[in-house]
N, CA, C and O atoms as a printed pandas DataFrame, in Angstrom:
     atom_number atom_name residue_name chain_id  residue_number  x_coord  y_coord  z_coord
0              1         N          UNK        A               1    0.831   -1.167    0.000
1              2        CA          UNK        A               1    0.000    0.000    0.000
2              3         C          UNK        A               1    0.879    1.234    0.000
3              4         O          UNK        A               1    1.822    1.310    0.788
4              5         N          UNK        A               2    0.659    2.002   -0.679
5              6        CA          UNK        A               2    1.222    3.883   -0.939
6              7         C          UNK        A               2    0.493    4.617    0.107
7              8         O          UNK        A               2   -0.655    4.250    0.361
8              9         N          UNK        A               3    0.941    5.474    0.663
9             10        CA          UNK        A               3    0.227    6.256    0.910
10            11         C          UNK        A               3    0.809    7.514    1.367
11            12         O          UNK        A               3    1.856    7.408    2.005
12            13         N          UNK        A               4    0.337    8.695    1.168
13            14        CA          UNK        A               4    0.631   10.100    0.884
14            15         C          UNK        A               4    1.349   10.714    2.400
15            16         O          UNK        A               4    0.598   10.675    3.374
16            17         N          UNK        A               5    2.616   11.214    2.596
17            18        CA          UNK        A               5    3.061   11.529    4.051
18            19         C          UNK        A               5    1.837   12.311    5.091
19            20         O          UNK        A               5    1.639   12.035    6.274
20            21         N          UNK        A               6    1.066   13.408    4.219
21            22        CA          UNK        A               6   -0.059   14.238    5.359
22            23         C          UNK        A               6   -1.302   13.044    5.461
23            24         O          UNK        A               6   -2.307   13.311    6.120
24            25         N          UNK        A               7   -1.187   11.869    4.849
25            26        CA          UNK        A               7   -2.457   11.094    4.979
26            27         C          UNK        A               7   -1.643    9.856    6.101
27            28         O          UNK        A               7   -2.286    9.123    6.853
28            29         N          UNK        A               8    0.100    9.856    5.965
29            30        CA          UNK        A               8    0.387    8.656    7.044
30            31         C          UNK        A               8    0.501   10.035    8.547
31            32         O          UNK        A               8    1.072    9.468    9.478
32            33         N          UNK        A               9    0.329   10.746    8.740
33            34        CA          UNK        A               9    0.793   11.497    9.722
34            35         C          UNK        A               9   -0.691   10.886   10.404
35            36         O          UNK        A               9   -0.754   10.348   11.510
36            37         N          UNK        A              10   -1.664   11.069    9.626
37            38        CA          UNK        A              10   -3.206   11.167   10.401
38            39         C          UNK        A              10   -3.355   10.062   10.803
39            40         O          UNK        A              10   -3.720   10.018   11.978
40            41         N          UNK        A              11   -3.153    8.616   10.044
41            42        CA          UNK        A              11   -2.867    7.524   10.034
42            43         C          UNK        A              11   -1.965    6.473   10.639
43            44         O          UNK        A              11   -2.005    5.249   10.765
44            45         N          UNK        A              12   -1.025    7.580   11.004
45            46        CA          UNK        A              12    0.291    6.574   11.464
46            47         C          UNK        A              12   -0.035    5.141   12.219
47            48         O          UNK        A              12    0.540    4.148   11.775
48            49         N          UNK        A              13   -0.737    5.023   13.096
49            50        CA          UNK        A              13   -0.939    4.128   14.255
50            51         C          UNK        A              13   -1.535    2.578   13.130
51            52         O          UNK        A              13   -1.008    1.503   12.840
52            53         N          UNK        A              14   -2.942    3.279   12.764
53            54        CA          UNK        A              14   -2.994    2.324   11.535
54            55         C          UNK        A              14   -2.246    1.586   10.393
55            56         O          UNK        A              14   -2.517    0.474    9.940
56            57         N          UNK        A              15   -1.041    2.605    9.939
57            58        CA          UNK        A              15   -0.005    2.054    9.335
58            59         C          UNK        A              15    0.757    1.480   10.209
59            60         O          UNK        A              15    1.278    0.604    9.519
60            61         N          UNK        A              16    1.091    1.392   11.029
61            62        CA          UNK        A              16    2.225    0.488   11.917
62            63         C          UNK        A              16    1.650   -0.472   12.032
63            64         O          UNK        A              16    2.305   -1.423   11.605
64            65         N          UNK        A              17    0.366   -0.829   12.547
65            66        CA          UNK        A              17   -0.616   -1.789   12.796
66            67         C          UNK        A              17   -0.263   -3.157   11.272
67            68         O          UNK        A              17    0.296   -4.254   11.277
68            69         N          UNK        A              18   -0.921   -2.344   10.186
69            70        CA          UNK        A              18   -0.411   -3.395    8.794
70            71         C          UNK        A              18    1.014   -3.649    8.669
71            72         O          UNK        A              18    1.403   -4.706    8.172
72            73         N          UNK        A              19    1.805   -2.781    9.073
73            74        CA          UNK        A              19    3.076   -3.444    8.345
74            75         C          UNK        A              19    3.698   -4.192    9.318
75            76         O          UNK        A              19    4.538   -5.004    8.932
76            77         N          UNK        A              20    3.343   -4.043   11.171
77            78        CA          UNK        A              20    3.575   -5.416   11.568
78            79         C          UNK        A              20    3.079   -6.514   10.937
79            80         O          UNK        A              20    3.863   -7.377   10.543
80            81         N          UNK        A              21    1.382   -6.674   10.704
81            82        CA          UNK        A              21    1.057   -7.663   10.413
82            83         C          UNK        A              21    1.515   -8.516    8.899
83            84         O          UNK        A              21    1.322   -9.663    8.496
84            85         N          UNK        A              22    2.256   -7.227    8.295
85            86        CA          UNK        A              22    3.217   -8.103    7.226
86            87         C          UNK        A              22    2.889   -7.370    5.847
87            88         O          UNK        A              22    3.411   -7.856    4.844
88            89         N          UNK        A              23    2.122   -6.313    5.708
89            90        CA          UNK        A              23    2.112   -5.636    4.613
90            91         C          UNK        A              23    2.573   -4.934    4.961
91            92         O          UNK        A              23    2.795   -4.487    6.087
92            93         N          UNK        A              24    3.077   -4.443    2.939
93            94        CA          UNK        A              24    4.186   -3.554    2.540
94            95         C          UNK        A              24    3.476   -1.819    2.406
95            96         O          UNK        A              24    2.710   -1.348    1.565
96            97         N          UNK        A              25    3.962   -1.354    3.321
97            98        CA          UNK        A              25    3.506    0.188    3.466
98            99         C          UNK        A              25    4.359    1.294    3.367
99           100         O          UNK        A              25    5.284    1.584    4.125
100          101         N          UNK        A              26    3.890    2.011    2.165
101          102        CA          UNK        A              26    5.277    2.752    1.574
102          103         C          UNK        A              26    4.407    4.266    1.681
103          104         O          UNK        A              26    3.279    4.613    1.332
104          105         N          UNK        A              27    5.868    5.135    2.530
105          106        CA          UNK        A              27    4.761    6.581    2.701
106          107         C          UNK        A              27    5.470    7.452    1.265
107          108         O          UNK        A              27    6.649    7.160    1.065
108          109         N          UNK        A              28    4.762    8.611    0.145
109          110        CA          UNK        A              28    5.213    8.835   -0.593
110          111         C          UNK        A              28    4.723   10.450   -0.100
111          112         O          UNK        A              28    3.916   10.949    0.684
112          113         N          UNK        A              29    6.046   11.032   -1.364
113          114        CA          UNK        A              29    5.472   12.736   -1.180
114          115         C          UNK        A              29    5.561   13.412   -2.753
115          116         O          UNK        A              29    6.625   13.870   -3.169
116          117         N          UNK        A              30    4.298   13.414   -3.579
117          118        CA          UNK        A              30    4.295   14.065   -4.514
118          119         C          UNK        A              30    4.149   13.343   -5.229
119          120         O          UNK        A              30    4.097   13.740   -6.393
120          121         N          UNK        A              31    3.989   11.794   -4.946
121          122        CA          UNK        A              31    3.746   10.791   -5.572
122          123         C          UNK        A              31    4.758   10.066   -5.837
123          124         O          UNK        A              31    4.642    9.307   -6.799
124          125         N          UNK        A              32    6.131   10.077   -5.026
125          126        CA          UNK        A              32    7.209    9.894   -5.258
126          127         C          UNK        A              32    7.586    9.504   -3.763
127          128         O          UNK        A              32    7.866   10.193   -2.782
128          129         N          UNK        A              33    7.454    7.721   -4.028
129          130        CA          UNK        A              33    7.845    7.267   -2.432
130          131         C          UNK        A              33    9.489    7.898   -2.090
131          132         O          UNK        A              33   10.511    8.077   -2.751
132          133         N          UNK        A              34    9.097    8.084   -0.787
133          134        CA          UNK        A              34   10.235    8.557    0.574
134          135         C          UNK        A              34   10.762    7.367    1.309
135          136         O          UNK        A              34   11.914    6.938    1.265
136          137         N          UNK        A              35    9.587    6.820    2.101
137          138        CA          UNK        A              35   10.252    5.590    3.053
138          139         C          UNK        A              35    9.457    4.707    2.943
139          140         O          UNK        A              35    8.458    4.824    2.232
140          141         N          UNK        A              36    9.834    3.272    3.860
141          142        CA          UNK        A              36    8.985    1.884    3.348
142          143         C          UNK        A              36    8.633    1.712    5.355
143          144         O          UNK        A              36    9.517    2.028    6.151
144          145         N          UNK        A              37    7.555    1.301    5.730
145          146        CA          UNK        A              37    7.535    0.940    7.360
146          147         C          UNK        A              37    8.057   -0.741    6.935
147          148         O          UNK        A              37    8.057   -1.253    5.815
148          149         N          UNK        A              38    8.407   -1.241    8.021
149          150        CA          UNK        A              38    8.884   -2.282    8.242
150          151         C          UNK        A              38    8.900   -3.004    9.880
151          152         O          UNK        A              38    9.234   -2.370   10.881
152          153         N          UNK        A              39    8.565   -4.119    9.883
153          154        CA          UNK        A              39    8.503   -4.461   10.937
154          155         C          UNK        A              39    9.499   -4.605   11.378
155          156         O          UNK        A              39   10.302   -5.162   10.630
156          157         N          UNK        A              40   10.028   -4.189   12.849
157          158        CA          UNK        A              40   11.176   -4.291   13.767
158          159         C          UNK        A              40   12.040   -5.488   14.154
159          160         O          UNK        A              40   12.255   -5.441   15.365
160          161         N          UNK        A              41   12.668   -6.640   13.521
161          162        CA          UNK        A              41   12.537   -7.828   14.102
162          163         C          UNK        A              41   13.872   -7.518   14.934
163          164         O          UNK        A              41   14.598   -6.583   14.599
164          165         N          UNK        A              42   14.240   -8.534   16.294
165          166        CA          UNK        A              42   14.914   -8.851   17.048
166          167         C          UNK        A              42   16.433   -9.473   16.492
167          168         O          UNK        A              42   16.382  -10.543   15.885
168          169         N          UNK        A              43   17.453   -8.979   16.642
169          170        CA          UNK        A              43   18.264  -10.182   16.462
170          171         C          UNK        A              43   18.511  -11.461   17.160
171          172         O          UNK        A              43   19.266  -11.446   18.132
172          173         N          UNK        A              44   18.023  -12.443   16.822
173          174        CA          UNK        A              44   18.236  -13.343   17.845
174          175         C          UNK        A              44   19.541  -13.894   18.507
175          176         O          UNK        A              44   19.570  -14.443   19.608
176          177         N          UNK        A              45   20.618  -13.676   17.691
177          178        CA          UNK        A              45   21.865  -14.072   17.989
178          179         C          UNK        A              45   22.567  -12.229   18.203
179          180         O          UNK        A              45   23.254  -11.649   17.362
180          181         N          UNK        A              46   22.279  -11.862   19.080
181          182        CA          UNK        A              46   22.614  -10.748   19.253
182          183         C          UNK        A              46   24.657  -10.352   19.671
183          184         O          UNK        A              46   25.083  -11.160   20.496
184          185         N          UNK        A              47   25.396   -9.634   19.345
185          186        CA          UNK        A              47   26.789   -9.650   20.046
186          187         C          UNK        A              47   26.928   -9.255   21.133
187          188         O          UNK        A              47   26.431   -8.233   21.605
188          189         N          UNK        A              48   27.830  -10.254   21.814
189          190        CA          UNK        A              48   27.641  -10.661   23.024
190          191         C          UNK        A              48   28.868  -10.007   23.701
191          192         O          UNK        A              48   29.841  -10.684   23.366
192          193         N          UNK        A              49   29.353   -8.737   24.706
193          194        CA          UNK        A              49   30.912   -9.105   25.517
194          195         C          UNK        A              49   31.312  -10.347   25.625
195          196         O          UNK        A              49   30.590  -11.338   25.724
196          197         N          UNK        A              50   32.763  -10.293   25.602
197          198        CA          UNK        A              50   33.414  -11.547   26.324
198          199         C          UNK        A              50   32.920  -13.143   25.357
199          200         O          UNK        A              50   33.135  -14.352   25.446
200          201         N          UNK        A              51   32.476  -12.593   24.834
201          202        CA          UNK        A              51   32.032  -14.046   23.558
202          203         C          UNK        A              51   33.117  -15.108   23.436
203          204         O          UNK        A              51   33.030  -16.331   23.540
204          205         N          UNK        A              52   34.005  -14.440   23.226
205          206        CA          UNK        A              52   35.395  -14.992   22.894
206          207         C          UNK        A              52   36.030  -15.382   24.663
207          208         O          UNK        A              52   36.263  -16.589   24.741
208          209         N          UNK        A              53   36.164  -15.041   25.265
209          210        CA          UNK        A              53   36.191  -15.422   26.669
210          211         C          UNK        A              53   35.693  -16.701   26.995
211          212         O          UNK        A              53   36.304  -17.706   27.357
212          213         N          UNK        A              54   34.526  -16.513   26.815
213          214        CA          UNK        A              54   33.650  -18.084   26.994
214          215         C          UNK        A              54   34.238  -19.614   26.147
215          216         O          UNK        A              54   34.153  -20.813   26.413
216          217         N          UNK        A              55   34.856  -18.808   25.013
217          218        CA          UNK        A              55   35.264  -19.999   24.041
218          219         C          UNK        A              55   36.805  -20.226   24.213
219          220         O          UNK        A              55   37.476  -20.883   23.416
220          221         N          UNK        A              56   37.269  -19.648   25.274
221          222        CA          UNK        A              56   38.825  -19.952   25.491
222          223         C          UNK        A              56   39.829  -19.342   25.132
223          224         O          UNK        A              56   41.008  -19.648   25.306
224          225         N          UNK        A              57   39.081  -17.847   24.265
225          226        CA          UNK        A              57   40.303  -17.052   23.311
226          227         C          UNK        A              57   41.260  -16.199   24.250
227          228         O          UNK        A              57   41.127  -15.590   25.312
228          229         N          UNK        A              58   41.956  -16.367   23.643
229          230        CA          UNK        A              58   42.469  -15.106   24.880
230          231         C          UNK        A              58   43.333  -14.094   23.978
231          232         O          UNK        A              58   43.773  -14.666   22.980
232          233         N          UNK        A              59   43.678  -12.782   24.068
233          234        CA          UNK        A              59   44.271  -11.940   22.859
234          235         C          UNK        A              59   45.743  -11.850   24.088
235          236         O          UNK        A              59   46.647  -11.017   24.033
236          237         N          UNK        A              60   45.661  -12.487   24.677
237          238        CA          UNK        A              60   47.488  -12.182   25.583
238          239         C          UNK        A              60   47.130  -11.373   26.739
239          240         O          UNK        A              60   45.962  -11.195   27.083
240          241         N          UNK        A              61   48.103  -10.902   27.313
241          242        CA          UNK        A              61   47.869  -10.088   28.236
242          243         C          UNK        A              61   47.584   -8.776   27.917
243          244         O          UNK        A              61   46.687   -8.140   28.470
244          245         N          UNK        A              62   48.219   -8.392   27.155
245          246        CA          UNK        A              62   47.803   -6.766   26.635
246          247         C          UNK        A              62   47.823   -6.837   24.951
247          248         O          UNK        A              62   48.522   -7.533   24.214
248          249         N          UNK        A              63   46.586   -5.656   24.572
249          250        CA          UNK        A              63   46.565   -6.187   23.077
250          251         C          UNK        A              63   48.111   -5.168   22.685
251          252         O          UNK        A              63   48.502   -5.104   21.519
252          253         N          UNK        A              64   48.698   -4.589   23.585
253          254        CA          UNK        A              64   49.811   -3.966   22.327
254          255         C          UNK        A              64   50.961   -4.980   22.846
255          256         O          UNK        A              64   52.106   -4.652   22.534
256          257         N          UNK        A              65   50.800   -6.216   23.625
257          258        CA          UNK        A              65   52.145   -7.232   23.354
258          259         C          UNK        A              65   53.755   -6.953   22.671
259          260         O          UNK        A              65   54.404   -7.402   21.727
260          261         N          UNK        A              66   53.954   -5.918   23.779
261          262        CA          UNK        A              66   55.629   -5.652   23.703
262          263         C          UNK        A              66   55.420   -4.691   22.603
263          264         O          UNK        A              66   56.287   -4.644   21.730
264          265         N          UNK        A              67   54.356   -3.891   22.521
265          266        CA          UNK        A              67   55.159   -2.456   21.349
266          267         C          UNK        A              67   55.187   -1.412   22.198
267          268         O          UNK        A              67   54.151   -0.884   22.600
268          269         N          UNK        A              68   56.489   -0.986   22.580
269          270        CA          UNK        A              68   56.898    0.018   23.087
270          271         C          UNK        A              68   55.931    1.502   22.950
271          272         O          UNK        A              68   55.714    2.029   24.042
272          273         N          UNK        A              69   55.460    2.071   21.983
273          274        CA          UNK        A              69   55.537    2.678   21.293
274          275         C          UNK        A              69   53.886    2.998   21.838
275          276         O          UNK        A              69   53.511    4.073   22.304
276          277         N          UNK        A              70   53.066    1.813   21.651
277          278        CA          UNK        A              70   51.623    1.886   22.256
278          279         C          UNK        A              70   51.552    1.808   23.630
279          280         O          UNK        A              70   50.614    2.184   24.333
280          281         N          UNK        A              71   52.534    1.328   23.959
281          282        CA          UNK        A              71   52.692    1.176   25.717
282          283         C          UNK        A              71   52.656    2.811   26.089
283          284         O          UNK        A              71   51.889    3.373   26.871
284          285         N          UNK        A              72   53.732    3.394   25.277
285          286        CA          UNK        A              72   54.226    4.525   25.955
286          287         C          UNK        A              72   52.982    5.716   25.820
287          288         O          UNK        A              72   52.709    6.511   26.719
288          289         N          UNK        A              73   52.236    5.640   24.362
289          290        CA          UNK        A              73   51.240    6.083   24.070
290          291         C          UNK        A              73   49.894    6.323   25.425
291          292         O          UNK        A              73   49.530    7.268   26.125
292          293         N          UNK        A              74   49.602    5.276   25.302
293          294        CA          UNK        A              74   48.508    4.939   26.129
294          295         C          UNK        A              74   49.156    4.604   27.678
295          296         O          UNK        A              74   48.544    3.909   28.490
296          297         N          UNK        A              75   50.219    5.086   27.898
297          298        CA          UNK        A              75   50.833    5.419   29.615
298          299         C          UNK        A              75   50.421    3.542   30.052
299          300         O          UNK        A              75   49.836    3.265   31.100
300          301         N          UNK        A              76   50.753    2.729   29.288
301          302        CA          UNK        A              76   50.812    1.147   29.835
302          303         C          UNK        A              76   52.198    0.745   30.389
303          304         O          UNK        A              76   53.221    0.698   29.706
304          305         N          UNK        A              77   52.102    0.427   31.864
305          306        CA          UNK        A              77   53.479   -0.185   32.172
306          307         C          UNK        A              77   53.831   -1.027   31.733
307          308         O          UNK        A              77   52.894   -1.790   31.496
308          309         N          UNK        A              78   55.298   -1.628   31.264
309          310        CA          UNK        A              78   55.597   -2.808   30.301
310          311         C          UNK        A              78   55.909   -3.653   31.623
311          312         O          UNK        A              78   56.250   -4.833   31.535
């Protein structure tokens, strides 16, 4: 469904309503679509801290591993 931006403003609630339920609702201006609504989905496998932690990784003790240079940068005692 198209429909005109001053007709989704009046409408909005109703348009969110269809395009959860899975229709395609496109707001246009001048007859010349702008944006598409879309339903919000979840990521289910979302990124996680420490992901790599859990699986045994380890990046060393410090990620600048003996460079002087980033040590001295970022005030890291060697």
């Amino acid at each position: 469904m198209q429909v005109n931006i001053l007709e989704a403003k009046a409408k909005l609630s109703e348009l969110v309503q269809r395009s959860v339920a899975g229709e395609e609702v496109i707001i246009t201006k001048a007859g010349k679509p702008l944006v598409q609504l879309i339903k919000y989905e979840v990521d289910p496998n979302p990124c996680r801290l420490g992901l790599y932690k859990e699986a045994g990784i380890s990046m060393g003790e410090g990620i600048h591993d003996g460079d002087v240079e980033l040590a001295a940068t970022f005030e890291i005692e060697e």
